[in-house]
py3Dmol code that shows the C-alpha trace and the ligand (Angstrom):
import py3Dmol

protein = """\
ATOM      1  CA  UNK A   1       0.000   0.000   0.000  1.00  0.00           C
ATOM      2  CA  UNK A   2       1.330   3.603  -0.609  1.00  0.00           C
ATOM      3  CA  UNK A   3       0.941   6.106   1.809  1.00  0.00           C
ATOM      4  CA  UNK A   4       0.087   8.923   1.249  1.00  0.00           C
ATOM      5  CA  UNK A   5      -1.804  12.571   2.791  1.00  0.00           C
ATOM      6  CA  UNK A   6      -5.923  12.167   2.429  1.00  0.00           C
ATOM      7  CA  UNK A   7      -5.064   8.460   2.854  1.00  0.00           C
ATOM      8  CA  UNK A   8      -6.362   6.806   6.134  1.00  0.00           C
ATOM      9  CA  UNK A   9      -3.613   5.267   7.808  1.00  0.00           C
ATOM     10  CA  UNK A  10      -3.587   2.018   9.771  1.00  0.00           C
ATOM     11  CA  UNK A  11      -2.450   4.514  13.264  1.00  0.00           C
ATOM     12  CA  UNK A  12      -0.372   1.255  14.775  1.00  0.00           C
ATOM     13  CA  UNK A  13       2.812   2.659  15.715  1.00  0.00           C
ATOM     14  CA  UNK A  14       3.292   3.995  19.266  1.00  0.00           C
ATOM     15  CA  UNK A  15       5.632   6.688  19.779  1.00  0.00           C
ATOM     16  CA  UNK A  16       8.220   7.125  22.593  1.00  0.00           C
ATOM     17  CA  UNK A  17       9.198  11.108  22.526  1.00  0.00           C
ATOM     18  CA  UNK A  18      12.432  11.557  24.909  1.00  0.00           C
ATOM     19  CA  UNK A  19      14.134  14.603  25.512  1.00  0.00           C
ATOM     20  CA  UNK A  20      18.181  14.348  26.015  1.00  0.00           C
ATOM     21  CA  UNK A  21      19.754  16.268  28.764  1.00  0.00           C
ATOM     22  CA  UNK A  22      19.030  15.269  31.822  1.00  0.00           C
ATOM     23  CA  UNK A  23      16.157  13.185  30.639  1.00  0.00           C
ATOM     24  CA  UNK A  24      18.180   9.981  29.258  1.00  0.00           C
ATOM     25  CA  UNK A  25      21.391  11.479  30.519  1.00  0.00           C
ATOM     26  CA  UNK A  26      22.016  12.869  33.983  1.00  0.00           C
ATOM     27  CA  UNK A  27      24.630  15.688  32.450  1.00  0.00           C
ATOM     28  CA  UNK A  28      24.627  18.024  29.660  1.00  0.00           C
ATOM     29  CA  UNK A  29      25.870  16.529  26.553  1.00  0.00           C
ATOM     30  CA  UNK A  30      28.355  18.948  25.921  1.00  0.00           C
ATOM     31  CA  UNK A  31      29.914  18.338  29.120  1.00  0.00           C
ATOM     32  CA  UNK A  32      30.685  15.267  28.277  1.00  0.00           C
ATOM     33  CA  UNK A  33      32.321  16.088  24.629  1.00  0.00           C
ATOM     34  CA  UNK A  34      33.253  18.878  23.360  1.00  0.00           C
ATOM     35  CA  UNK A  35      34.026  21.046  26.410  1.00  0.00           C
ATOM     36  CA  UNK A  36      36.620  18.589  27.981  1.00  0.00           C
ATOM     37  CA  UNK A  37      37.776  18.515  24.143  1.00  0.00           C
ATOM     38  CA  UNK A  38      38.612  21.682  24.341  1.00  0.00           C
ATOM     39  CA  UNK A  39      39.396  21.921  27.836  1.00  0.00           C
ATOM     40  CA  UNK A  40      36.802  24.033  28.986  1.00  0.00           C
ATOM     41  CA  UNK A  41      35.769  24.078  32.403  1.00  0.00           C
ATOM     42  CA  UNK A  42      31.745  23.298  32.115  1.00  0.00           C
ATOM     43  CA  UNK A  43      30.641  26.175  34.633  1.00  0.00           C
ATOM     44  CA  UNK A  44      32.616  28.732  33.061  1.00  0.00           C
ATOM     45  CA  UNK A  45      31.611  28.411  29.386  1.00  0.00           C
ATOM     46  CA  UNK A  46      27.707  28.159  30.466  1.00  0.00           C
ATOM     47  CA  UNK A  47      27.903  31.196  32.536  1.00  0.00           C
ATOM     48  CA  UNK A  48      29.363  33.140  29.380  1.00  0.00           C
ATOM     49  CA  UNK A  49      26.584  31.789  27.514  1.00  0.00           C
ATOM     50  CA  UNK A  50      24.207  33.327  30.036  1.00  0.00           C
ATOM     51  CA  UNK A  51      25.823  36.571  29.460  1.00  0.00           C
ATOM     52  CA  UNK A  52      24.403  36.671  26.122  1.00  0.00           C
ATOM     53  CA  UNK A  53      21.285  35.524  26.644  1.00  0.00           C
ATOM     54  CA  UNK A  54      20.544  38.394  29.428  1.00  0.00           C
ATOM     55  CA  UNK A  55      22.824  41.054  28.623  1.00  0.00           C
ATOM     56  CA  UNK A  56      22.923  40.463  24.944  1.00  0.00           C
ATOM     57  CA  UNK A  57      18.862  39.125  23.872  1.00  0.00           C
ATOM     58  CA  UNK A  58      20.629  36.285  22.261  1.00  0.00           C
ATOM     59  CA  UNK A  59      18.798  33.295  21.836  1.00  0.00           C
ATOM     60  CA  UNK A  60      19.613  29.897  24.631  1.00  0.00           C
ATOM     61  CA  UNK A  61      21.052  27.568  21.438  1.00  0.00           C
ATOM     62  CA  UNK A  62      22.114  30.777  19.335  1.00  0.00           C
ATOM     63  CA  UNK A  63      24.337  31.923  22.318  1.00  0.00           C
ATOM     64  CA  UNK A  64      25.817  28.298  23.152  1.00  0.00           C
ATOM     65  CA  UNK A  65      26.536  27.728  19.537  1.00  0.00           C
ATOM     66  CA  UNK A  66      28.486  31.491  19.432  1.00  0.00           C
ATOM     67  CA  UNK A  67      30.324  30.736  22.436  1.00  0.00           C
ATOM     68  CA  UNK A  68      31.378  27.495  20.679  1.00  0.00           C
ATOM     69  CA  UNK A  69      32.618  28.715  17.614  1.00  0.00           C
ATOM     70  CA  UNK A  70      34.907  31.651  19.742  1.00  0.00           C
ATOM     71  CA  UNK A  71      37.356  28.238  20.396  1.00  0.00           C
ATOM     72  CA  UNK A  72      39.914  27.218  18.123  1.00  0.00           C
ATOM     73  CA  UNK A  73      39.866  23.633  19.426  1.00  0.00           C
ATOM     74  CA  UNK A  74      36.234  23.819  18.974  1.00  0.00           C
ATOM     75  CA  UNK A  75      35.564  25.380  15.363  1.00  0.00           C
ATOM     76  CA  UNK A  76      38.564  23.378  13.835  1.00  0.00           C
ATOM     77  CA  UNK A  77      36.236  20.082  14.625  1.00  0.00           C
ATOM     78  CA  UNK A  78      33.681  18.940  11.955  1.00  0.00           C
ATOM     79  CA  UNK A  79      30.125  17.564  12.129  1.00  0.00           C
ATOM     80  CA  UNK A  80      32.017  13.799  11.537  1.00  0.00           C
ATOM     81  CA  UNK A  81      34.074  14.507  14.614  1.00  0.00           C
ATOM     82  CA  UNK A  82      31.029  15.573  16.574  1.00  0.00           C
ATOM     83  CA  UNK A  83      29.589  12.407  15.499  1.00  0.00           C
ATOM     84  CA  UNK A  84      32.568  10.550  16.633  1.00  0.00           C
ATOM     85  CA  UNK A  85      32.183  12.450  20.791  1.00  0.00           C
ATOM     86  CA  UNK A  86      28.425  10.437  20.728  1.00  0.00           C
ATOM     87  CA  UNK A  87      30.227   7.719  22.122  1.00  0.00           C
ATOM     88  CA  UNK A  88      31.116   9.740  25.275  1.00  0.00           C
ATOM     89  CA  UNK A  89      27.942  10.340  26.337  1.00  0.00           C
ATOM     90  CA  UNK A  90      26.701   8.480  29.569  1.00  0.00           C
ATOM     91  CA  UNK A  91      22.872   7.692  30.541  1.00  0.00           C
ATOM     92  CA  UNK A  92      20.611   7.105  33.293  1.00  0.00           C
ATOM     93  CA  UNK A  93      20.692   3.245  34.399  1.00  0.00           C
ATOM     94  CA  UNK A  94      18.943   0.782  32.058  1.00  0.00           C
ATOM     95  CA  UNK A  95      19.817   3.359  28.606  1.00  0.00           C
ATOM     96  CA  UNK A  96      19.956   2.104  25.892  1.00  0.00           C
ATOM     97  CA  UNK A  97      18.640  -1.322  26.990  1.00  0.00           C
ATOM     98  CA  UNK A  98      15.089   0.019  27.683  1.00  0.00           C
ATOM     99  CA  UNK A  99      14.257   0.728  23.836  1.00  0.00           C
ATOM    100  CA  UNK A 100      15.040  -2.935  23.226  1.00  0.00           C
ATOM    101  CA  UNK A 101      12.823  -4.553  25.756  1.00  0.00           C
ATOM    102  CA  UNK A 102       9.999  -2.075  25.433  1.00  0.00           C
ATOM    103  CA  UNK A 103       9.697  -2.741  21.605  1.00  0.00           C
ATOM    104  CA  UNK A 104      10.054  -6.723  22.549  1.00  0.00           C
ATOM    105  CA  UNK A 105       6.561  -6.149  24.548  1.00  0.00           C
ATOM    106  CA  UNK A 106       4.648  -5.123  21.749  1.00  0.00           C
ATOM    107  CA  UNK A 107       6.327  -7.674  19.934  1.00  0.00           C
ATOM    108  CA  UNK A 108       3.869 -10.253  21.235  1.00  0.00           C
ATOM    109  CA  UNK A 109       2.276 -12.465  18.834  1.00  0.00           C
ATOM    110  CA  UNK A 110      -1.108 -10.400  20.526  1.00  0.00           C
ATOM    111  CA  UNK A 111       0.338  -7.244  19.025  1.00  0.00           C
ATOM    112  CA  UNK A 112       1.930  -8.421  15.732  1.00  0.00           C
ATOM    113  CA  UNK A 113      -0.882  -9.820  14.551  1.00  0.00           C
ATOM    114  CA  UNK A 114      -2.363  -6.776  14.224  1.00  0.00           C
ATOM    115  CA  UNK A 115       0.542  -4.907  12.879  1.00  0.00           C
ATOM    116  CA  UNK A 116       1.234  -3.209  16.137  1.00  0.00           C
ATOM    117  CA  UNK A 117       4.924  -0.864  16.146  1.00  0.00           C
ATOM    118  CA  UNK A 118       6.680   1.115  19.117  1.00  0.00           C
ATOM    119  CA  UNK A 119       9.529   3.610  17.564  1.00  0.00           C
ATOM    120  CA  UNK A 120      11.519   5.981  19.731  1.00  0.00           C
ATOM    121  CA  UNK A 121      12.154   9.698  18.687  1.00  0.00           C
ATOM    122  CA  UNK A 122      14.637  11.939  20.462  1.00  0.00           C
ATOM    123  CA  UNK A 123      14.235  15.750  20.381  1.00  0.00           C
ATOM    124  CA  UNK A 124      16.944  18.069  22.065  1.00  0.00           C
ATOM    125  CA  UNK A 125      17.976  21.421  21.831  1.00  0.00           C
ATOM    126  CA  UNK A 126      21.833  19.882  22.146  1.00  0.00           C
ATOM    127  CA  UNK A 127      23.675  18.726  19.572  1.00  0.00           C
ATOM    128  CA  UNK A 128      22.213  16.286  16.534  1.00  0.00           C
ATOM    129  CA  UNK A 129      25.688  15.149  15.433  1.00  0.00           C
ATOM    130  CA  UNK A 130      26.689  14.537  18.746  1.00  0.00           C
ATOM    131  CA  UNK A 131      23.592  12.055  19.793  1.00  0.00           C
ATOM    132  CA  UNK A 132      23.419  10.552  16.101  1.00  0.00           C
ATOM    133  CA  UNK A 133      27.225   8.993  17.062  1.00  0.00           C
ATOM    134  CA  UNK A 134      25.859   7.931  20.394  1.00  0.00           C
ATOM    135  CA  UNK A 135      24.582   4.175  21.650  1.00  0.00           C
ATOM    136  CA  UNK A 136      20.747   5.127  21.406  1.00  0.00           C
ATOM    137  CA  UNK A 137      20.765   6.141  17.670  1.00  0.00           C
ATOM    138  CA  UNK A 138      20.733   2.563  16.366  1.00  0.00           C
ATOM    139  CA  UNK A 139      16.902   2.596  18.185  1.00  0.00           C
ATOM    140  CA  UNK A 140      15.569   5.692  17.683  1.00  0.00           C
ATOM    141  CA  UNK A 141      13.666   6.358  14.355  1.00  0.00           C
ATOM    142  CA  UNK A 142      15.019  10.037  14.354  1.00  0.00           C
ATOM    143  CA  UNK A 143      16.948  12.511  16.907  1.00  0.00           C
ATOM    144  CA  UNK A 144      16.386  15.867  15.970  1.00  0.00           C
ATOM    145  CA  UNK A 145      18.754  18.758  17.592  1.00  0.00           C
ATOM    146  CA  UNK A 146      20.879  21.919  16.512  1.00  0.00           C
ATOM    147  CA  UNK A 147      22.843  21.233  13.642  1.00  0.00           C
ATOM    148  CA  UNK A 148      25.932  23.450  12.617  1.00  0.00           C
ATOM    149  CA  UNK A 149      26.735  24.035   8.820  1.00  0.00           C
ATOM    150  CA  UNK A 150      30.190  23.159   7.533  1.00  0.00           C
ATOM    151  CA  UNK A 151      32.543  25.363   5.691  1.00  0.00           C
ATOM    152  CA  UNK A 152      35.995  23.932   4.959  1.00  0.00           C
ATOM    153  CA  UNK A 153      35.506  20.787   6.808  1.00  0.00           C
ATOM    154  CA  UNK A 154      34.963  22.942  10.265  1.00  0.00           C
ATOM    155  CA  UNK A 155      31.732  23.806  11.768  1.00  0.00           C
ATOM    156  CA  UNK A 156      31.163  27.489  11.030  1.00  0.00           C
ATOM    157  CA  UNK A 157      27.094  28.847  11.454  1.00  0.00           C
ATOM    158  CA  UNK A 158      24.629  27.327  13.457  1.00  0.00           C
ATOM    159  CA  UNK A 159      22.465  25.618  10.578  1.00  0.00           C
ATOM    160  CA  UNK A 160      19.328  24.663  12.697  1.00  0.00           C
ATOM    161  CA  UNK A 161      18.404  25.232  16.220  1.00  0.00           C
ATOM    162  CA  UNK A 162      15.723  23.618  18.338  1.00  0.00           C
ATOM    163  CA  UNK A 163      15.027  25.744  21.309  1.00  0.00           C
ATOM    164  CA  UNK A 164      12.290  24.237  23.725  1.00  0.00           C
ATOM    165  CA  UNK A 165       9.275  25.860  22.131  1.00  0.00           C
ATOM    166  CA  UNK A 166      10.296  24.707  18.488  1.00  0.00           C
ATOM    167  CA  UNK A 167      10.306  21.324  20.381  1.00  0.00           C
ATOM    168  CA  UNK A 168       6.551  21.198  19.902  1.00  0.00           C
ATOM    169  CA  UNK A 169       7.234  21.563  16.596  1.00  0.00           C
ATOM    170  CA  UNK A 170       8.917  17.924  16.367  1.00  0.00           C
ATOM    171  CA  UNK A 171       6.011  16.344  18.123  1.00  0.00           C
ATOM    172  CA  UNK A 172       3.434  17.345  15.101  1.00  0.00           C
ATOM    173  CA  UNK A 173       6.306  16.153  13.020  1.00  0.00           C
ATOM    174  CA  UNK A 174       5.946  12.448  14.679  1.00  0.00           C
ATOM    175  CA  UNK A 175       2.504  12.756  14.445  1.00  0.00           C
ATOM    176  CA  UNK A 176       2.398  13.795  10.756  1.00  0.00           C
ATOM    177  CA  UNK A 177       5.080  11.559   9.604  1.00  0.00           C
ATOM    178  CA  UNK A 178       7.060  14.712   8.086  1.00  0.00           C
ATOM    179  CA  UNK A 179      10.286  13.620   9.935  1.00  0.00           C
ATOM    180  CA  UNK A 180      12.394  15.527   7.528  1.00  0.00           C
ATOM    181  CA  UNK A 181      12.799  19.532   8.808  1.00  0.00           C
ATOM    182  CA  UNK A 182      13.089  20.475   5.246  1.00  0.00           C
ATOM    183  CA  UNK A 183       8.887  19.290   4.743  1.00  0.00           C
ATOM    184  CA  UNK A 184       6.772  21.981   5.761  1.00  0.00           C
ATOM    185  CA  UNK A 185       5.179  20.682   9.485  1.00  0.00           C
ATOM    186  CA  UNK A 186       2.136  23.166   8.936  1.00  0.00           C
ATOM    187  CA  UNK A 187       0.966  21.168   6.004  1.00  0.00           C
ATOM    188  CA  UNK A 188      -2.694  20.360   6.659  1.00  0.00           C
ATOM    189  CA  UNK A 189      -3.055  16.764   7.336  1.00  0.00           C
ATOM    190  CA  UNK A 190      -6.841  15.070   7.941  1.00  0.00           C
ATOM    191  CA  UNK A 191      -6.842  13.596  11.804  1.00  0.00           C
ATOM    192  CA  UNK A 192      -7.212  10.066   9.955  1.00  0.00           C
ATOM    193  CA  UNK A 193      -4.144  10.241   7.555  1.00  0.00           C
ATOM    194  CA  UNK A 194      -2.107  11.119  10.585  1.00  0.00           C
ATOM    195  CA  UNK A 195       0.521   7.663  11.114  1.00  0.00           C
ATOM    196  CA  UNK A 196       0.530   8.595  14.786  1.00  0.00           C
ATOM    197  CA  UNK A 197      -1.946  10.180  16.678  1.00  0.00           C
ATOM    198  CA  UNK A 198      -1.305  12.032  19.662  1.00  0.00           C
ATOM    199  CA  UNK A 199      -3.228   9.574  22.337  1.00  0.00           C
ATOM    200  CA  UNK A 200      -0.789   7.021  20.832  1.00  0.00           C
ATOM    201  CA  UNK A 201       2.247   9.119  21.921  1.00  0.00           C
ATOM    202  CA  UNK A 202       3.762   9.590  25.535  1.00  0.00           C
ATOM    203  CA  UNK A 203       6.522  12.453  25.915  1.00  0.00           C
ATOM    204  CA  UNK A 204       9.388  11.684  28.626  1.00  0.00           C
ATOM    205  CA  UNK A 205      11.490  14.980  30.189  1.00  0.00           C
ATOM    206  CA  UNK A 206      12.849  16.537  32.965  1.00  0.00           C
ATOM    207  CA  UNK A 207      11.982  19.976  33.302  1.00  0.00           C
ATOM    208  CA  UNK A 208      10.737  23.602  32.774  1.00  0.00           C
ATOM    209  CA  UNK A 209      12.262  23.382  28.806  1.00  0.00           C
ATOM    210  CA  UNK A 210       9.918  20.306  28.337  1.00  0.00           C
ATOM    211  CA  UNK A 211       6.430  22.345  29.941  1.00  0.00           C
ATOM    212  CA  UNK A 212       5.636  23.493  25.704  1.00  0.00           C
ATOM    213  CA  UNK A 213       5.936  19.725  24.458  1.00  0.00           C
ATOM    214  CA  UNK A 214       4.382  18.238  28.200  1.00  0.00           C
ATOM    215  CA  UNK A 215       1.291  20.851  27.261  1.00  0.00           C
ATOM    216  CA  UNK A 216       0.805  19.859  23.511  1.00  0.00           C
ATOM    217  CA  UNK A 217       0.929  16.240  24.716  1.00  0.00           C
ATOM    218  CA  UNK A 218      -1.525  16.737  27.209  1.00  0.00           C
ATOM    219  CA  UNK A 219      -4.209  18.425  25.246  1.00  0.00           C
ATOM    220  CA  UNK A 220      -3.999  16.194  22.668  1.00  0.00           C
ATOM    221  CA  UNK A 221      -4.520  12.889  24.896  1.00  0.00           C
ATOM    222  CA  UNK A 222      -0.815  11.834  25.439  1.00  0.00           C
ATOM    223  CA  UNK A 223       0.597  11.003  28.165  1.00  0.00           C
ATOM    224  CA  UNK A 224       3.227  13.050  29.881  1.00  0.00           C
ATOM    225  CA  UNK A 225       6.015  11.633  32.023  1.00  0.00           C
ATOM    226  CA  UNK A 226       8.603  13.621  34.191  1.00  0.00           C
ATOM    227  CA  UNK A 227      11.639  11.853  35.455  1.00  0.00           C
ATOM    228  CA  UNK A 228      14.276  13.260  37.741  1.00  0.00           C
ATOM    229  CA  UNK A 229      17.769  12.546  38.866  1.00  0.00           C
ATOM    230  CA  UNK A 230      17.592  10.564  42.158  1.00  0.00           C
ATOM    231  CA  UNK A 231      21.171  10.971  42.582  1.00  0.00           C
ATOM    232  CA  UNK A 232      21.223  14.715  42.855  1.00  0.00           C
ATOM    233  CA  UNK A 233      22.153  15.561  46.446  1.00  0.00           C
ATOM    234  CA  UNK A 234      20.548  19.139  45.704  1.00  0.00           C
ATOM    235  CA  UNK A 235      16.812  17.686  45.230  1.00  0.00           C
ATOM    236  CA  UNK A 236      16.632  20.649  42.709  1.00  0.00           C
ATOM    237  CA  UNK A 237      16.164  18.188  39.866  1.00  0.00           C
ATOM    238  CA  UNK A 238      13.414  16.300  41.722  1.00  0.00           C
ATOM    239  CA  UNK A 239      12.069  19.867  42.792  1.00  0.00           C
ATOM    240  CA  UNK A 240      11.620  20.645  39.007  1.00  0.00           C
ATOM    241  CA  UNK A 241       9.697  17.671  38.718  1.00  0.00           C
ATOM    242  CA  UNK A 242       7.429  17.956  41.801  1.00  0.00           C
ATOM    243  CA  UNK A 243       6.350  21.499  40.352  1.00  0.00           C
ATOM    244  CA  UNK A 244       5.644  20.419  37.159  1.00  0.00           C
ATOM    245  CA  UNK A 245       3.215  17.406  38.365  1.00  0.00           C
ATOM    246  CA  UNK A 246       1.782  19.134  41.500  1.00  0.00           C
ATOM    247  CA  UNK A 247       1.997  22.765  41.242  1.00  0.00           C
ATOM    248  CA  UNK A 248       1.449  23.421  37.207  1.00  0.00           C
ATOM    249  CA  UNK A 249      -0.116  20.197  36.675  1.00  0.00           C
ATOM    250  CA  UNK A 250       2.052  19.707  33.643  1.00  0.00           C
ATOM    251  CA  UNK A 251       2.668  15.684  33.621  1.00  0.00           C
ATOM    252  CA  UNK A 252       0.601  12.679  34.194  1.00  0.00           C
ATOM    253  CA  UNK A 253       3.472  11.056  36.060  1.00  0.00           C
ATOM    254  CA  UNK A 254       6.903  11.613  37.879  1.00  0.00           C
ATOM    255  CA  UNK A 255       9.514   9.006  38.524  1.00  0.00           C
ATOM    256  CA  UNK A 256      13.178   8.594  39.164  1.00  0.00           C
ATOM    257  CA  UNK A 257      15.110   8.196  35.522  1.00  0.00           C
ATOM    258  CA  UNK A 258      15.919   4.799  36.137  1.00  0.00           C
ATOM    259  CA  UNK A 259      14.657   3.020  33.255  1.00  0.00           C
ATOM    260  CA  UNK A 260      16.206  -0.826  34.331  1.00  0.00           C
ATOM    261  CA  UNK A 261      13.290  -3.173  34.262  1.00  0.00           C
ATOM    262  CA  UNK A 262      11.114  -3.128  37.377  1.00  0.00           C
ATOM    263  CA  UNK A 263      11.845   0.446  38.244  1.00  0.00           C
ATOM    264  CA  UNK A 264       8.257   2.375  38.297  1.00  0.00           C
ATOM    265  CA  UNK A 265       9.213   4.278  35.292  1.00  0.00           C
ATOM    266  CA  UNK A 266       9.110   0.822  33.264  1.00  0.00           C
ATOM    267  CA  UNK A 267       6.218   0.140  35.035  1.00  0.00           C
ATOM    268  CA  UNK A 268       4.460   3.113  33.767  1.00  0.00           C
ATOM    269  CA  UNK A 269       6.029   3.110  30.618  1.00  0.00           C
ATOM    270  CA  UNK A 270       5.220  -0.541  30.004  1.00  0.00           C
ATOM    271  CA  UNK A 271       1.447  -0.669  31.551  1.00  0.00           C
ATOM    272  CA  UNK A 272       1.035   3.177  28.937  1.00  0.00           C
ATOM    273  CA  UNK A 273       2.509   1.096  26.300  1.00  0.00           C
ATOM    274  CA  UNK A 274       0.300  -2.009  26.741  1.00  0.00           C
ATOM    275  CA  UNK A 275      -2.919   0.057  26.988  1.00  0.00           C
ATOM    276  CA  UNK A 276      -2.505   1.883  23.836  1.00  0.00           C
ATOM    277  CA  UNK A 277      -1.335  -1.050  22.333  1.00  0.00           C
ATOM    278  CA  UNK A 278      -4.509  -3.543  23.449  1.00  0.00           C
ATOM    279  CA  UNK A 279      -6.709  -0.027  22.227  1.00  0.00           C
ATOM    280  CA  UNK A 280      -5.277  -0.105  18.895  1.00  0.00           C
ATOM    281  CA  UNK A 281      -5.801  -4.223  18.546  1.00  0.00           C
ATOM    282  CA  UNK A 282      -9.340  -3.458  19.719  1.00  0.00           C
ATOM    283  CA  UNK A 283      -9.858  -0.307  17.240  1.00  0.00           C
ATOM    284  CA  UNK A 284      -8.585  -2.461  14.481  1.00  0.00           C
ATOM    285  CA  UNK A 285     -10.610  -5.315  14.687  1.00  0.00           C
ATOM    286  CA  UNK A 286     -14.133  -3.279  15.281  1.00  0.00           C
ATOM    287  CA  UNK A 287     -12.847  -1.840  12.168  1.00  0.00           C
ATOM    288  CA  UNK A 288     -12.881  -5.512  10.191  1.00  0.00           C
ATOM    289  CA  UNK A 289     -16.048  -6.128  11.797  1.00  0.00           C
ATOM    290  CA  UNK A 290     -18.041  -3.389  10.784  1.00  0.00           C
ATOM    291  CA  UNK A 291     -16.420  -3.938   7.384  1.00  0.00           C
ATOM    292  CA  UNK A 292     -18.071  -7.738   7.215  1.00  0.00           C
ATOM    293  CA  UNK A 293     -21.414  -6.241   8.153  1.00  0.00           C
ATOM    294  CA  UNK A 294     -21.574  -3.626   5.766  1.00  0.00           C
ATOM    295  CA  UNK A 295     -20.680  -5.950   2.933  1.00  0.00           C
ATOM    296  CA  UNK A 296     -23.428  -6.502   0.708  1.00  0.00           C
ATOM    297  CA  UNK A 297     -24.298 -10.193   0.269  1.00  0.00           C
ATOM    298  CA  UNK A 298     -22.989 -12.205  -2.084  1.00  0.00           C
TER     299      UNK A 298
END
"""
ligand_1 = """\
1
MG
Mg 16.340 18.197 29.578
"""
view = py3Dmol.view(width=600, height=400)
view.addModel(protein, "pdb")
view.setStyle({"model": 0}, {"cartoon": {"style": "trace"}})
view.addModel(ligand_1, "xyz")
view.setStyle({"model": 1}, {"stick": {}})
view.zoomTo()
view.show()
């Protein structure tokens, strides 16, 4: 079958929306690449970044990018060496194994009868080149972050930035199927053509940058998860996350980023999973059943 737009479309995937930082990873990415790269003391080089952004109006990923591209030992590197600091990055216990065993639940016979897909989707207002060299890119279906243009083989302009209101953007984009930036994600597309629709979608982040993709998730029918660092001896990351689920009423859950099996962010990941899942078996064979009746007879 082709698909196509004004086509209805068999809506059997599930999608798994993470943000990075501090959502799959407990530090910034950068941190972990090319600051040490270039032997840049972490604290330092986001506090000069700051300085734009309040003194200067700059934008959050416009002003980190800058900053970047001030450092020899940073603007000599290209988008291939980038690529090649993914495998630095570290992650909460049980990354990248989740992906793995959450697809292998809806990989029941139950579920593949009926056609039924999880896929995984990263959006981060880091670095794409960075977590398309990582461990988790082999099970995402895309990661979307800012990109930097080349000239002469070095990074030079900031090509594409995500900031955390253009996050939404990437959300519609999953829901759409216009994974590629270049489509245009405003292109009108009938609720039953879309290949994943937004009840069939849970969003997993950390913080206040996540509240515009948390919101759109919400309204929609998604479901919204907040996980936090248990680790953190300041509480302020599980303070972030207590906020967003009791004070703004933001997420639907809140759990430690531990995503080993067992841990009750598996548990509400998996029972989410199998509920859409059984919903979308259920939808699909009402939908052969009415078919039957409405045949004429023979
Ligand atoms: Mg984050």
């Amino acid at each position: 079958m082709i698909e196509g737009k004004g086509m209805s479309e068999p809506q059997n995937i599930i999608a798994v929306v993470y943000d990075f930082d501090h959502t799959l990873s407990p530090q910034y990415m950068q941190d972990q690449t090319i600051l040490p790269h270039a032997g840049l003391d972490p604290q330092a080089f986001w506090q000069s970044c700051t300085a734009l952004i309040t003194q200067q109006g700059y934008d959050q990923e416009l002003a980190y990018m800058k900053r970047m591209l001030e450092h020899d030992a940073i603007r000599t590197l290209s988008n291939r060496d980038l690529h090649g600091m993914g495998a630095q990055l570290t992650f909460f216990p049980g990354i990248p194994d989740c992906f793995g065993e959450l697809n292998a639940i809806i990989q029941q016979p139950k579920y593949q009868e009926w056609d039924v897909h999880v896929e995984h989707y990263v959006v981060s207002s880091g670095l794409e080149a960075i977590l398309a060299g990582s461990e988790i890119a082999k099970w995402t279906k895309a990661i979307w972050g800012c990109q930097f243009d080349e000239a002469g083989g070095h990074i030079s302009f900031p090509k594409r930035t995500i900031s955390h209101t253009q996050k939404t953007q990437y959300l519609f984009r999953v829901n759409k199927h216009l994974l590629d930036p270049a489509q245009d994600v405003n292109d009108h597309v009938p609720e039953e053509a879309r290949r994943v629709p937004f009840p069939h979608m849970i969003y997993v982040g950390d913080g206040p940058t996540d509240v515009p993709c948390f919101t759109v998730i919400k309204k929609h029918g998604g479901l919204a998860v907040a996980v936090y660092n248990p680790d953190d001896p300041t509480r302020r990351s599980f303070k972030k996350c207590y906020d967003l689920a009791h004070h703004a009423d933001r997420v639907h859950f809140m759990a430690p980023a531990d995503y080993r099996s067992g841990s009750p962010l598996r548990l509400i990941l998996e029972q989410h999973l199998t509920e859409i899942a059984d919903s979308i078996v259920e939808r699909r064979r009402h939908a052969i059943a009415a078919t039957r009746i409405a045949a004429p007879p023979p």
